[in-house]
N, CA, C and O atoms as a printed pandas DataFrame, in Angstrom:
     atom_number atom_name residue_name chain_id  residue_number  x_coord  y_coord  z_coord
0              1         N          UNK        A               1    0.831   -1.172    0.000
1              2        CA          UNK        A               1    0.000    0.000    0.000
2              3         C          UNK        A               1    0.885    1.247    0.000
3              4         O          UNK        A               1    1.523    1.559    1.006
4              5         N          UNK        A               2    0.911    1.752   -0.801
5              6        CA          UNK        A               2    1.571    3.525   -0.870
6              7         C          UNK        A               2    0.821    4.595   -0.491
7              8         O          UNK        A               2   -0.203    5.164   -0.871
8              9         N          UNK        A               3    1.927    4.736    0.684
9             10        CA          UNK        A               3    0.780    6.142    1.514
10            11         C          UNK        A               3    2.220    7.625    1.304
11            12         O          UNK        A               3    3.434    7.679    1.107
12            13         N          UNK        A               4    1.077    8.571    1.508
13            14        CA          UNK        A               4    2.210    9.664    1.295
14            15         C          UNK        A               4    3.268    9.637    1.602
15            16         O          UNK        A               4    4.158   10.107    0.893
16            17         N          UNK        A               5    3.545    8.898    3.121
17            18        CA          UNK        A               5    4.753    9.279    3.597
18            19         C          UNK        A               5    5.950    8.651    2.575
19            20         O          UNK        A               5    7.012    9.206    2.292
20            21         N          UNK        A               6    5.396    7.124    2.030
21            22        CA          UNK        A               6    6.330    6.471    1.400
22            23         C          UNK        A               6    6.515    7.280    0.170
23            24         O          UNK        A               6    7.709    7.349   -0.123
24            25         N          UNK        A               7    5.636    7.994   -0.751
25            26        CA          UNK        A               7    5.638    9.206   -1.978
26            27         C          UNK        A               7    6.665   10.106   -1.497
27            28         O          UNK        A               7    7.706   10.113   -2.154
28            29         N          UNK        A               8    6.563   11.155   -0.109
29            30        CA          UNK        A               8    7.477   11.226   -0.279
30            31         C          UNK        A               8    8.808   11.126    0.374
31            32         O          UNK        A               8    9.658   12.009    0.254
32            33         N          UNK        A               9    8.990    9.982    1.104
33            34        CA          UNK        A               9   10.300    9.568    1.427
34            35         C          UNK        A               9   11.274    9.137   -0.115
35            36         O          UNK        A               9   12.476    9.229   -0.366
36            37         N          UNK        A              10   10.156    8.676   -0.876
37            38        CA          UNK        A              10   10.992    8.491   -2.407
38            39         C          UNK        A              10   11.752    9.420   -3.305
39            40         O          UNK        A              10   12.725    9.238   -4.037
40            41         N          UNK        A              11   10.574   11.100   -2.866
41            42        CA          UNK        A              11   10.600   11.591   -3.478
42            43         C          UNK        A              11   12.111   12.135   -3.317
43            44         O          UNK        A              11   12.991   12.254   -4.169
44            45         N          UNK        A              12   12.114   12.489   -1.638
45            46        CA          UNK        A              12   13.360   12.602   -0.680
46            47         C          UNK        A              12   14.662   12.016   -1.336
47            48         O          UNK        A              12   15.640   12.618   -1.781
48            49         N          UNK        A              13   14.375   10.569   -1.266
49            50        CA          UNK        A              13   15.619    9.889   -1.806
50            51         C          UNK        A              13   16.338   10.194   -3.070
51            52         O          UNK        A              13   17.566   10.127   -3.122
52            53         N          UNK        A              14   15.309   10.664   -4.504
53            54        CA          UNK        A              14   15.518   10.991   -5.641
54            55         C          UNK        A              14   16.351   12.255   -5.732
55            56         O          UNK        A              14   17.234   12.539   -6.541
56            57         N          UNK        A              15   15.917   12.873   -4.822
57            58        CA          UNK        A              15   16.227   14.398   -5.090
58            59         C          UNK        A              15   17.606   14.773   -4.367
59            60         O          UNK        A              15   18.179   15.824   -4.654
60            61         N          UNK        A              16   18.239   13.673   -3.201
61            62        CA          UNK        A              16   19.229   13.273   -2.726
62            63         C          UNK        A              16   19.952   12.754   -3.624
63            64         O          UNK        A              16   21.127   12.846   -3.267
64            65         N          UNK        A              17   19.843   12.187   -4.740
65            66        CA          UNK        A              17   21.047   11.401   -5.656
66            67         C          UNK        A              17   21.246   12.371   -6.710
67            68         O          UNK        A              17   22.308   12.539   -7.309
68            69         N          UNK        A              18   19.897   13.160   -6.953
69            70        CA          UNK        A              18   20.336   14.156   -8.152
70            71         C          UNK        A              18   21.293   15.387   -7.667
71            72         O          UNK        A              18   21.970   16.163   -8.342
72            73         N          UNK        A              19   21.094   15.279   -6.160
73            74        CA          UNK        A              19   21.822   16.606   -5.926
74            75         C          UNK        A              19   23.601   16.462   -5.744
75            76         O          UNK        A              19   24.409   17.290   -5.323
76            77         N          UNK        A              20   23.829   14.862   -6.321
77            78        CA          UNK        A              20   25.177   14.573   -5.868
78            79         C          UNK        A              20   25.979   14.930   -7.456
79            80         O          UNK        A              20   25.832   14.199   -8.436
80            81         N          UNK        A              21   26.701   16.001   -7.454
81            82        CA          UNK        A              21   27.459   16.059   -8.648
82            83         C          UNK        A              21   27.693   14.626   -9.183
83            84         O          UNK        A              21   26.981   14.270  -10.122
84            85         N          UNK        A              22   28.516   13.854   -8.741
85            86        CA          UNK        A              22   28.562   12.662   -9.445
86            87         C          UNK        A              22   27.738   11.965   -9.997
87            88         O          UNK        A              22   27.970   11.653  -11.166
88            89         N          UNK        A              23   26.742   11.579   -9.475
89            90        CA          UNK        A              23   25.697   10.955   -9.799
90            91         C          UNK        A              23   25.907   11.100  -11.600
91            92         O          UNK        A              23   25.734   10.028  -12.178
92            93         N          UNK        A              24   26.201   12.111  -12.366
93            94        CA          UNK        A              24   25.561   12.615  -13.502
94            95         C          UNK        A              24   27.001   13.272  -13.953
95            96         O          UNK        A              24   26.988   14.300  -14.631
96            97         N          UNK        A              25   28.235   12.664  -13.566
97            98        CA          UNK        A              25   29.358   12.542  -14.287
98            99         C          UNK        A              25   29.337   11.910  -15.173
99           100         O          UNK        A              25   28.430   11.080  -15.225
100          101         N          UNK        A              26   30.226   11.977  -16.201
101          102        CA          UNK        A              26   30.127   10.983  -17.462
102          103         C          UNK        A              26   30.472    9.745  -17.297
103          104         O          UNK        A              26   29.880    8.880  -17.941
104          105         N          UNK        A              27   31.507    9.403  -16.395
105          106        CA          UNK        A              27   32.169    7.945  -16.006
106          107         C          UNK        A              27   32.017    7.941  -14.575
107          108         O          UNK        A              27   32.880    7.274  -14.003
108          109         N          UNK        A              28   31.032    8.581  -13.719
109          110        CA          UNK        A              28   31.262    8.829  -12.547
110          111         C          UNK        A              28   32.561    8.461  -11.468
111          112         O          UNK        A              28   32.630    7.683  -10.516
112          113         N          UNK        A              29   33.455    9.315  -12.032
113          114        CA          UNK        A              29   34.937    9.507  -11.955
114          115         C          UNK        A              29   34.949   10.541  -10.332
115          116         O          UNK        A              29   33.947   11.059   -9.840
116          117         N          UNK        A              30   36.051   10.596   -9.895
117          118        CA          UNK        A              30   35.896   12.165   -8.959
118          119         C          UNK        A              30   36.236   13.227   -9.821
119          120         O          UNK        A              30   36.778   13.147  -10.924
120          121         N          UNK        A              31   35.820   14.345   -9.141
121          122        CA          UNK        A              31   35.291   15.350   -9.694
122          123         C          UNK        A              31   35.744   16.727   -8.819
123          124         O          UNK        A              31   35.566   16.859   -7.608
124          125         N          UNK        A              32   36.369   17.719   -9.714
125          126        CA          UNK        A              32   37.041   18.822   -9.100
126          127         C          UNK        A              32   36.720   19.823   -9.732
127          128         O          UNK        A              32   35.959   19.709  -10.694
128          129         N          UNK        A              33   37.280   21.192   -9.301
129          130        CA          UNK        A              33   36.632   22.500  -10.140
130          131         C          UNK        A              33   37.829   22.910  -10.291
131          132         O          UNK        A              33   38.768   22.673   -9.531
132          133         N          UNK        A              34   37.854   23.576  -11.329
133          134        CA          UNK        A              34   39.292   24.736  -11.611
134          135         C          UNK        A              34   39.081   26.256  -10.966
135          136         O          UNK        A              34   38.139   27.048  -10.998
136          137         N          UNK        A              35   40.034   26.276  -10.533
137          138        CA          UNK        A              35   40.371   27.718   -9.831
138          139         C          UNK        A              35   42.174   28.202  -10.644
139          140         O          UNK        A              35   43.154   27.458  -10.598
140          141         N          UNK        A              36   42.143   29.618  -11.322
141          142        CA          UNK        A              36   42.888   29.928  -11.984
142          143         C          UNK        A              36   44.310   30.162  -10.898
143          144         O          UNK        A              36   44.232   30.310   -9.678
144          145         N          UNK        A              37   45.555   30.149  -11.701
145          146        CA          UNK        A              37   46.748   30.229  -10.635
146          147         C          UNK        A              37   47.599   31.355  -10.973
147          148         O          UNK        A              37   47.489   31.372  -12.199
148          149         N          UNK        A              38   48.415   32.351  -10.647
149          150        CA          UNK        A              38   49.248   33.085  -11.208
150          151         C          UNK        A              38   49.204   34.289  -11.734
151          152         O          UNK        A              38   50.097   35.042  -12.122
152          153         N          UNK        A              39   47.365   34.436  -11.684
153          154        CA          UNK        A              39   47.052   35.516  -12.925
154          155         C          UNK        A              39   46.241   34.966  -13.850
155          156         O          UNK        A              39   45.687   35.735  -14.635
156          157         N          UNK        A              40   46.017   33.621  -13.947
157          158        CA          UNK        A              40   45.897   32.748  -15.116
158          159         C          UNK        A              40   43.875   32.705  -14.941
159          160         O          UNK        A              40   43.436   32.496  -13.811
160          161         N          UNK        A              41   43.126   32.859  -15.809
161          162        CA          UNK        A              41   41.781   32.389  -16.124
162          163         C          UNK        A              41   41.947   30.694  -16.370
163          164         O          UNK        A              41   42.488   30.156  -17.336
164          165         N          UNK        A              42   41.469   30.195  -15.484
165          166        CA          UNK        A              42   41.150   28.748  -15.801
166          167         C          UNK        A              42   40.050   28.176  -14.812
167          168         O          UNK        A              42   40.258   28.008  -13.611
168          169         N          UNK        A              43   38.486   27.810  -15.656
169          170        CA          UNK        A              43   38.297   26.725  -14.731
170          171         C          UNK        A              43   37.464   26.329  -15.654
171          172         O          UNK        A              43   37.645   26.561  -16.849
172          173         N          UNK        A              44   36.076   25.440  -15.003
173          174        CA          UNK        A              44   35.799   24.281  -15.518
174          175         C          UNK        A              44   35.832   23.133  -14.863
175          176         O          UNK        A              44   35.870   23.284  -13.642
176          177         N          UNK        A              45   35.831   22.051  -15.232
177          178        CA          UNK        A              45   35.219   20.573  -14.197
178          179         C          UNK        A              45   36.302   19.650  -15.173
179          180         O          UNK        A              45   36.655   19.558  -16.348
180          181         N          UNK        A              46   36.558   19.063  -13.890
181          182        CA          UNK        A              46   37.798   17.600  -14.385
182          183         C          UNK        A              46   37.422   16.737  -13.577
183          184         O          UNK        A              46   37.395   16.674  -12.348
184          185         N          UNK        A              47   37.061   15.913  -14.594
185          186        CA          UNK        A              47   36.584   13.981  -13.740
186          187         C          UNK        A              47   37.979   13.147  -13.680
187          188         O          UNK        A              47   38.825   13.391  -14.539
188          189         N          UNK        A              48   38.162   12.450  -12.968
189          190        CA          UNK        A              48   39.351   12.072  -13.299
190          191         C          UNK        A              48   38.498   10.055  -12.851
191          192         O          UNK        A              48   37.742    9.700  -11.947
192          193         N          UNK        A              49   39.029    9.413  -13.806
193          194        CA          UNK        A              49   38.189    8.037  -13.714
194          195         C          UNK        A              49   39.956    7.283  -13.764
195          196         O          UNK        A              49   40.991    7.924  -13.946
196          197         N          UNK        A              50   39.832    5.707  -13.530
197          198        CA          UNK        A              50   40.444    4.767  -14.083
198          199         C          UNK        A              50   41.867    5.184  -14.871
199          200         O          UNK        A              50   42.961    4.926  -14.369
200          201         N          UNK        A              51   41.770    5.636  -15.739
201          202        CA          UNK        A              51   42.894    5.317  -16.848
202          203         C          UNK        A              51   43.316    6.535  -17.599
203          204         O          UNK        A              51   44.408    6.704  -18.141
204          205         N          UNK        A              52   42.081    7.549  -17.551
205          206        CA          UNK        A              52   42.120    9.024  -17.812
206          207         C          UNK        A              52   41.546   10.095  -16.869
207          208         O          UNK        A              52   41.032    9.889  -15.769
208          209         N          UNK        A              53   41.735   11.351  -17.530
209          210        CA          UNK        A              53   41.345   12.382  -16.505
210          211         C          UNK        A              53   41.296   12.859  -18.185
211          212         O          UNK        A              53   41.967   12.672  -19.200
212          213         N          UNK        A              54   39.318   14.027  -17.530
213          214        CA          UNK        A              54   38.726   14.033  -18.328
214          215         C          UNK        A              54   38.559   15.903  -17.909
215          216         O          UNK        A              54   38.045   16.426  -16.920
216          217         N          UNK        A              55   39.155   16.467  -18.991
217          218        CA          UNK        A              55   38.411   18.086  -18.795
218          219         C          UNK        A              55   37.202   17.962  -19.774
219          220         O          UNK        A              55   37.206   17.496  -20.913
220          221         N          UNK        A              56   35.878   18.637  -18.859
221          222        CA          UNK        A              56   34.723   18.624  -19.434
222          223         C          UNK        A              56   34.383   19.329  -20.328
223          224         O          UNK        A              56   35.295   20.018  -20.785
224          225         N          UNK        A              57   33.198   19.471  -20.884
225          226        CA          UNK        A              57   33.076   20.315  -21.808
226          227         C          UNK        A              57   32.810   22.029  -21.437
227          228         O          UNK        A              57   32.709   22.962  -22.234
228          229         N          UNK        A              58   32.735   22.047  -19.811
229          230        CA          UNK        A              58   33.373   23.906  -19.555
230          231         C          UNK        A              58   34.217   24.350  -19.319
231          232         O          UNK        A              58   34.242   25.501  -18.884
232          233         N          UNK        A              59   35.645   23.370  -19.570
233          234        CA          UNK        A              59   36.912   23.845  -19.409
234          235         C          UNK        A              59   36.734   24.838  -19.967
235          236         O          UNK        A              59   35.764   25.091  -20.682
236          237         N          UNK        A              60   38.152   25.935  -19.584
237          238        CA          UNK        A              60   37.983   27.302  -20.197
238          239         C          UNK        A              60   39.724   27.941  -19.965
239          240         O          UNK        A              60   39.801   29.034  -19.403
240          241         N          UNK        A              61   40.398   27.593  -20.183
241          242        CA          UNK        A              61   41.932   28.423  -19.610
242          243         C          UNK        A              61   42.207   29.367  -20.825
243          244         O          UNK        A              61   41.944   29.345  -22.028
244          245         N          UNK        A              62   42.899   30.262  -19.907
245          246        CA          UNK        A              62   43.098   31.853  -20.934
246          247         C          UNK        A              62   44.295   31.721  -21.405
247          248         O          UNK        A              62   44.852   32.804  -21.585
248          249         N          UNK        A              63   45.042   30.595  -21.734
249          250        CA          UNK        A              63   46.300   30.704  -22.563
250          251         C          UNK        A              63   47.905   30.902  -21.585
251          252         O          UNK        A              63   48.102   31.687  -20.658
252          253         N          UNK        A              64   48.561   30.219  -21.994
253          254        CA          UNK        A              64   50.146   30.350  -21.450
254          255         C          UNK        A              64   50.948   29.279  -22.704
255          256         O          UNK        A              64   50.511   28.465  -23.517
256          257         N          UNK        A              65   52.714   29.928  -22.243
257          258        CA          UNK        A              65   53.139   28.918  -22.999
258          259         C          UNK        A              65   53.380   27.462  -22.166
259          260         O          UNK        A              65   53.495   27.472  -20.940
260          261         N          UNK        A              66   53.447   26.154  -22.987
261          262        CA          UNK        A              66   53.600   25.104  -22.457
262          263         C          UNK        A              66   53.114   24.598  -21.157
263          264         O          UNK        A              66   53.851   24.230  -20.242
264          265         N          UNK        A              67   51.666   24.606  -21.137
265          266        CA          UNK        A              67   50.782   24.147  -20.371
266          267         C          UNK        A              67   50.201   22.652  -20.505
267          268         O          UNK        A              67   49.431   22.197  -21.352
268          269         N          UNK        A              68   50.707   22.143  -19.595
269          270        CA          UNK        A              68   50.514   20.625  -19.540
270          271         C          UNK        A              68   49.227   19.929  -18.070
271          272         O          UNK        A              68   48.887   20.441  -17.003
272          273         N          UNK        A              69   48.963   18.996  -18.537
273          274        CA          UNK        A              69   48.129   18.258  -17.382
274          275         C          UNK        A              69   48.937   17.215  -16.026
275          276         O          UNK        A              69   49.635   16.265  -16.379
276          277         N          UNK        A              70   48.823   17.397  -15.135
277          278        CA          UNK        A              70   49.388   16.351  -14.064
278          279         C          UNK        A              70   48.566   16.553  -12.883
279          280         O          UNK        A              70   47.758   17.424  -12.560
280          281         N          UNK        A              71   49.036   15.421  -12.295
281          282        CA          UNK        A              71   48.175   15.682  -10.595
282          283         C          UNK        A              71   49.142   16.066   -9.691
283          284         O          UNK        A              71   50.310   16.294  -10.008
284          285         N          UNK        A              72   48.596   16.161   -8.327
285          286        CA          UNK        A              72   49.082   16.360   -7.426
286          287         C          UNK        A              72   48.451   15.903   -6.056
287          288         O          UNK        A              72   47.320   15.455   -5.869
288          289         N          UNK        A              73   49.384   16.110   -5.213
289          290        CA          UNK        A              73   48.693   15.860   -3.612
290          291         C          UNK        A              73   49.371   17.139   -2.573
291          292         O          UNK        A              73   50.532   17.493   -2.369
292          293         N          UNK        A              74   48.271   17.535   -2.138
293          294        CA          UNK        A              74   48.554   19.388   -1.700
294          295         C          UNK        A              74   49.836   19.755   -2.409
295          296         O          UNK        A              74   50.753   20.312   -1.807
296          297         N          UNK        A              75   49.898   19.447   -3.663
297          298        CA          UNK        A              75   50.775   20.275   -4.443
298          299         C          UNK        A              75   51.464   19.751   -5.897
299          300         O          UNK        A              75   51.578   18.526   -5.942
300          301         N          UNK        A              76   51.858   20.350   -6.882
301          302        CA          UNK        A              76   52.292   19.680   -8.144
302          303         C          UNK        A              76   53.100   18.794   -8.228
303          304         O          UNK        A              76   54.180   19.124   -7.737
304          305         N          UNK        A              77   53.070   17.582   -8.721
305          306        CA          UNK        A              77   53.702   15.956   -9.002
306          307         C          UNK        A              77   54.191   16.013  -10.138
307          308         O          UNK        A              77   53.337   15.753  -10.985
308          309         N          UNK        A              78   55.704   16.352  -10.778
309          310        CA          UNK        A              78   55.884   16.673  -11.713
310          311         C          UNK        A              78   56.080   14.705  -12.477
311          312         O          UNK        A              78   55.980   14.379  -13.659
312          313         N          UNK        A              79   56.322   13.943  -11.467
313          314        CA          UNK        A              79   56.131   12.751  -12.017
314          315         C          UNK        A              79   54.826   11.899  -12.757
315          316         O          UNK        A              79   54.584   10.716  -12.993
316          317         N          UNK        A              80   54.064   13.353  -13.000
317          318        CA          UNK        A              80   52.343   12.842  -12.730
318          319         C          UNK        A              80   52.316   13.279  -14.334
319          320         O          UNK        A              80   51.410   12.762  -14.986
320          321         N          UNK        A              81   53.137   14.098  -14.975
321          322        CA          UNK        A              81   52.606   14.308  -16.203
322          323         C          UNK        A              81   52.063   13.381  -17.235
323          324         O          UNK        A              81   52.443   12.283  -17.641
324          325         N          UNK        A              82   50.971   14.222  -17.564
325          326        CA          UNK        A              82   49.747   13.209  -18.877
326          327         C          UNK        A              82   49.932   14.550  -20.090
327          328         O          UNK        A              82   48.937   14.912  -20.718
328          329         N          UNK        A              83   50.781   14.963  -20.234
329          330        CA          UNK        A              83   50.573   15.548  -21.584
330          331         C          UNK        A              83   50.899   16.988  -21.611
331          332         O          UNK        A              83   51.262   17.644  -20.634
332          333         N          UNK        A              84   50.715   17.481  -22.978
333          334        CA          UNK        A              84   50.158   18.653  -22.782
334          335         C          UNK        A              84   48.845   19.324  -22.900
335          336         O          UNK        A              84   47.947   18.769  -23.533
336          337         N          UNK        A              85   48.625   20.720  -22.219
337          338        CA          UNK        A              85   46.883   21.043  -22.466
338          339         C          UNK        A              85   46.403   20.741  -24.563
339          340         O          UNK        A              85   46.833   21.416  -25.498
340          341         N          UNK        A              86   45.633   19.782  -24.626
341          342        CA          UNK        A              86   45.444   19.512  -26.170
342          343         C          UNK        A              86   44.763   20.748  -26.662
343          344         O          UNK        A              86   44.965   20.967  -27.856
344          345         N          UNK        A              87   43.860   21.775  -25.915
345          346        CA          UNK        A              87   42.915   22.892  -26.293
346          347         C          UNK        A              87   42.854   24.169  -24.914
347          348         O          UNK        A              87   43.322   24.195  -23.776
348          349         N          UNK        A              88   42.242   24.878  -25.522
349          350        CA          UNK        A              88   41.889   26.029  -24.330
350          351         C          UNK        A              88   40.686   25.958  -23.906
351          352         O          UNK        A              88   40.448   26.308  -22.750
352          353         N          UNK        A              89   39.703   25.509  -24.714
353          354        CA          UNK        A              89   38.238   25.320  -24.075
354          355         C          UNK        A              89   37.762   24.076  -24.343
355          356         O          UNK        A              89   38.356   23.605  -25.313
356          357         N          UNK        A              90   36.956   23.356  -23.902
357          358        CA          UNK        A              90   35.551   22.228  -24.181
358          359         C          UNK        A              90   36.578   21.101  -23.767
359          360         O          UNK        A              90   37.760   21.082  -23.425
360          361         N          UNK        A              91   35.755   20.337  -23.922
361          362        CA          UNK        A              91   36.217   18.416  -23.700
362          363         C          UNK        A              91   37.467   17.937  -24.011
363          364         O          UNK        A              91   37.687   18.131  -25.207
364          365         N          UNK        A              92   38.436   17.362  -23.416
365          366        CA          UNK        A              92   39.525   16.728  -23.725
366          367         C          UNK        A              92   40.071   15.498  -22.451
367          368         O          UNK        A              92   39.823   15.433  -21.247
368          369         N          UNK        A              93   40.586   14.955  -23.017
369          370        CA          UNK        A              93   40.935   13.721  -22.529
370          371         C          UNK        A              93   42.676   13.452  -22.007
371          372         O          UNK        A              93   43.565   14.103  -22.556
372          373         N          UNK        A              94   42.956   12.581  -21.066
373          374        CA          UNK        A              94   44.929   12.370  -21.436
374          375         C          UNK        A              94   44.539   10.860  -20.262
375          376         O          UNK        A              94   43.678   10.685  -19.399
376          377         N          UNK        A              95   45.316   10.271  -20.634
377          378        CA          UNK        A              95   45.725    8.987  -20.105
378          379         C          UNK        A              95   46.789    9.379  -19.132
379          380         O          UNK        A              95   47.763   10.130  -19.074
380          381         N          UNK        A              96   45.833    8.097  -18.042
381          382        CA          UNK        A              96   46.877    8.395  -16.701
382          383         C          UNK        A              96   48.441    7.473  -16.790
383          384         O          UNK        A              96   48.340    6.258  -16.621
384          385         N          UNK        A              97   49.613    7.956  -17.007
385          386        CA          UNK        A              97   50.738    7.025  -17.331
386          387         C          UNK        A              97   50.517    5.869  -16.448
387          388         O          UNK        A              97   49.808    5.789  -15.444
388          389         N          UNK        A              98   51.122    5.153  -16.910
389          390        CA          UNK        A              98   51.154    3.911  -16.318
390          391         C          UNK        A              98   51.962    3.690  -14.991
391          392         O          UNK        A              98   52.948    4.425  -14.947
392          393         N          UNK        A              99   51.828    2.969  -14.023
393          394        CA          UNK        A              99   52.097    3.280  -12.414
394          395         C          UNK        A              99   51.791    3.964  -11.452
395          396         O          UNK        A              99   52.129    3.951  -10.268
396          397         N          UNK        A             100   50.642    5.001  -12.467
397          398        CA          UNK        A             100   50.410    5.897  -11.402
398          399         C          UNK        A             100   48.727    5.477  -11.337
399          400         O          UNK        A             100   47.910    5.115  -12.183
400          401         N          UNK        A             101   48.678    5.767   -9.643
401          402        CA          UNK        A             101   47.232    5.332   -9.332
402          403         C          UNK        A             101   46.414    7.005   -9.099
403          404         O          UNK        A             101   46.962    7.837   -8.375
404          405         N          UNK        A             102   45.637    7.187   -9.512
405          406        CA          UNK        A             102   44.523    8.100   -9.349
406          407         C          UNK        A             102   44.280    8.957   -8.216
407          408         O          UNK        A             102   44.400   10.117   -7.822
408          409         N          UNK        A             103   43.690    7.268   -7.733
409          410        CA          UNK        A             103   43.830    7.623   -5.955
410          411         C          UNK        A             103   44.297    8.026   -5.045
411          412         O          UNK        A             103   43.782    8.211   -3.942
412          413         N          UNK        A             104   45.591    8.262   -5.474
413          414        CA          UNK        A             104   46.640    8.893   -4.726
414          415         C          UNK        A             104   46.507   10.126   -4.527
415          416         O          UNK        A             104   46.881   10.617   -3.463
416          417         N          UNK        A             105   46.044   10.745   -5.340
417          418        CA          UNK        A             105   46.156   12.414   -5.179
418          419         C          UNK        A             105   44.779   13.166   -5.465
419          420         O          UNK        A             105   43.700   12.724   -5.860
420          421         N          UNK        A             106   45.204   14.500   -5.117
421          422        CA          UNK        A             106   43.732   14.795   -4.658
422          423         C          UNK        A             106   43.592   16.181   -5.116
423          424         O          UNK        A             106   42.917   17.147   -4.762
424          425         N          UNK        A             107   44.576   15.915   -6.140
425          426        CA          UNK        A             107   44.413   17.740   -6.899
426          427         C          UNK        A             107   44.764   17.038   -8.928
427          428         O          UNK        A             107   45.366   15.998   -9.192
428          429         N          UNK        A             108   44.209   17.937   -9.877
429          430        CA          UNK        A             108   44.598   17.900  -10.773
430          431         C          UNK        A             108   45.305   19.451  -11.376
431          432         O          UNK        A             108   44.486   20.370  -11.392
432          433         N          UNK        A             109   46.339   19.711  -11.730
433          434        CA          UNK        A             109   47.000   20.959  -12.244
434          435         C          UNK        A             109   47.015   21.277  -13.339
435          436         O          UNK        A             109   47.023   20.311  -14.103
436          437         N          UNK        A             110   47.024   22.379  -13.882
437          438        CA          UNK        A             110   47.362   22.621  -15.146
438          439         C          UNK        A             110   49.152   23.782  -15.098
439          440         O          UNK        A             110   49.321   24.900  -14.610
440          441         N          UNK        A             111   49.899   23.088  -15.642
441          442        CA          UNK        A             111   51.255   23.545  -15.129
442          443         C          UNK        A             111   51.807   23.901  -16.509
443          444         O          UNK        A             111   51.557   23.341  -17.577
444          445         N          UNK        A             112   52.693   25.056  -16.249
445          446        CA          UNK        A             112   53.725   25.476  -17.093
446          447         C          UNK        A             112   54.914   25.450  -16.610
447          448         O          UNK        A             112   55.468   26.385  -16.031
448          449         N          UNK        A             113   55.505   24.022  -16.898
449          450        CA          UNK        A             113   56.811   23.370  -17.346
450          451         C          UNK        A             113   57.532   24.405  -17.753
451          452         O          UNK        A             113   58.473   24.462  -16.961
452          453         N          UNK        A             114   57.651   25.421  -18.684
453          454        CA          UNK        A             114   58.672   25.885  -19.170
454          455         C          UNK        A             114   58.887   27.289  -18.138
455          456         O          UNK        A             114   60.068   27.510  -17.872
456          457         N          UNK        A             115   58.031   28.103  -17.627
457          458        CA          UNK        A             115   58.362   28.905  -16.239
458          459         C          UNK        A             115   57.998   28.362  -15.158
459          460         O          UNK        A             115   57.807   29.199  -14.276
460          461         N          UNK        A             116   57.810   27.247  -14.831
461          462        CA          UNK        A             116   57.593   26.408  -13.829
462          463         C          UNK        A             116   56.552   26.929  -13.140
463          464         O          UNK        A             116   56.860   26.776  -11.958
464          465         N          UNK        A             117   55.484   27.464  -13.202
465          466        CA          UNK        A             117   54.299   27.655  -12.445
466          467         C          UNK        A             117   53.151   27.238  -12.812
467          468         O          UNK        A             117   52.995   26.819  -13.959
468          469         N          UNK        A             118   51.948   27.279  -11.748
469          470        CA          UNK        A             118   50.696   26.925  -11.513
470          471         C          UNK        A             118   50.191   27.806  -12.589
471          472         O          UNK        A             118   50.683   28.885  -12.920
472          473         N          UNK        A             119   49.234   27.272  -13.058
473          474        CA          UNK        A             119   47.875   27.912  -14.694
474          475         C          UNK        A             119   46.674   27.700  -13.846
475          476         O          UNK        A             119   45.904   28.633  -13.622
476          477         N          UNK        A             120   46.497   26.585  -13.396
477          478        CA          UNK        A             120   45.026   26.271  -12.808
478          479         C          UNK        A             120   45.450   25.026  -11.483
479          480         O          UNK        A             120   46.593   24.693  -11.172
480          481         N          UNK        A             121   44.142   24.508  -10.869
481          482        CA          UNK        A             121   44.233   23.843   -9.761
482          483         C          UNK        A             121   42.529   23.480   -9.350
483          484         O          UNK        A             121   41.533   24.079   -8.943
484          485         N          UNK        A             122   42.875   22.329   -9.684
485          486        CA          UNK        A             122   41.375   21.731   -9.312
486          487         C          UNK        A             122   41.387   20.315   -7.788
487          488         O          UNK        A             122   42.026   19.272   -7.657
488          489         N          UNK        A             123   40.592   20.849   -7.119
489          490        CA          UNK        A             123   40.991   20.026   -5.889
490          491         C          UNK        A             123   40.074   18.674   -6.324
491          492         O          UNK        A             123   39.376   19.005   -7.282
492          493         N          UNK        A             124   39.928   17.810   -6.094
493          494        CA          UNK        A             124   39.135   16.412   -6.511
494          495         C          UNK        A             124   38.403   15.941   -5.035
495          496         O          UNK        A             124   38.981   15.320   -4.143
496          497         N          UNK        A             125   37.378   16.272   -5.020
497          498        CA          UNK        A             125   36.347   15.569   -4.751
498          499         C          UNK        A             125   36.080   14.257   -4.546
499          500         O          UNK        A             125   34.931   13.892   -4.296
């Protein structure tokens, strides 16, 4: 028998899973925001799943030279590099090198290698 309360304890529950960013990730990966570094415009949403780390389609960084992707843990892992930034805005992808676990860290960067500073910084969720 369905009585209100059970309508809406359901309703409760539904509106609890939609309100979880993840829930409605693409690979339900963790999930971080960009905050710009240096001067630098950058943000946007990075999932980071399994095997890649995923900038979404609102990435947005305002340009530097030699800006690359890596993680970190309270701070940049230069052993962490996946590449360089492939674009300045929308969806892109980089494979996590091999040995390195995900889990480990709890920031994703966007770094310039060639003056050695922070572009962006997304903490992971």
């Amino acid at each position: 028998m369905t009585t209100r309360r059970t309508v809406v304890q359901g309703f409760a529950a539904l509106t609890a899973v939609a309100a979880t960013p993840a829930a409605f990730a693409g690979g339900h990966g963790r999930l971080g925001k960009f905050k710009g570094k240096k001067g630098h415009a950058t943000s946007g949403t990075v999932e980071v799943l399994k095997n890649e780390v995923v900038l979404l389609d609102d990435f947005s960084f305002d340009g530097a030279p030699d800006p690359k992707v890596a993680f970190g843990k309270n701070g940049y892992d230069s052993k962490t590099l996946m590449g360089l930034l492939k674009k300045n805005k929308g969806k892109s992808s980089y494979a996590i090198p091999a040995g390195i676990n995900p889990d480990d860290y709890n920031e994703v960067w966007i770094w310039c290698e060639k003056f050695n500073v922070p572009l962006g910084l997304a903490k992971l969720k």
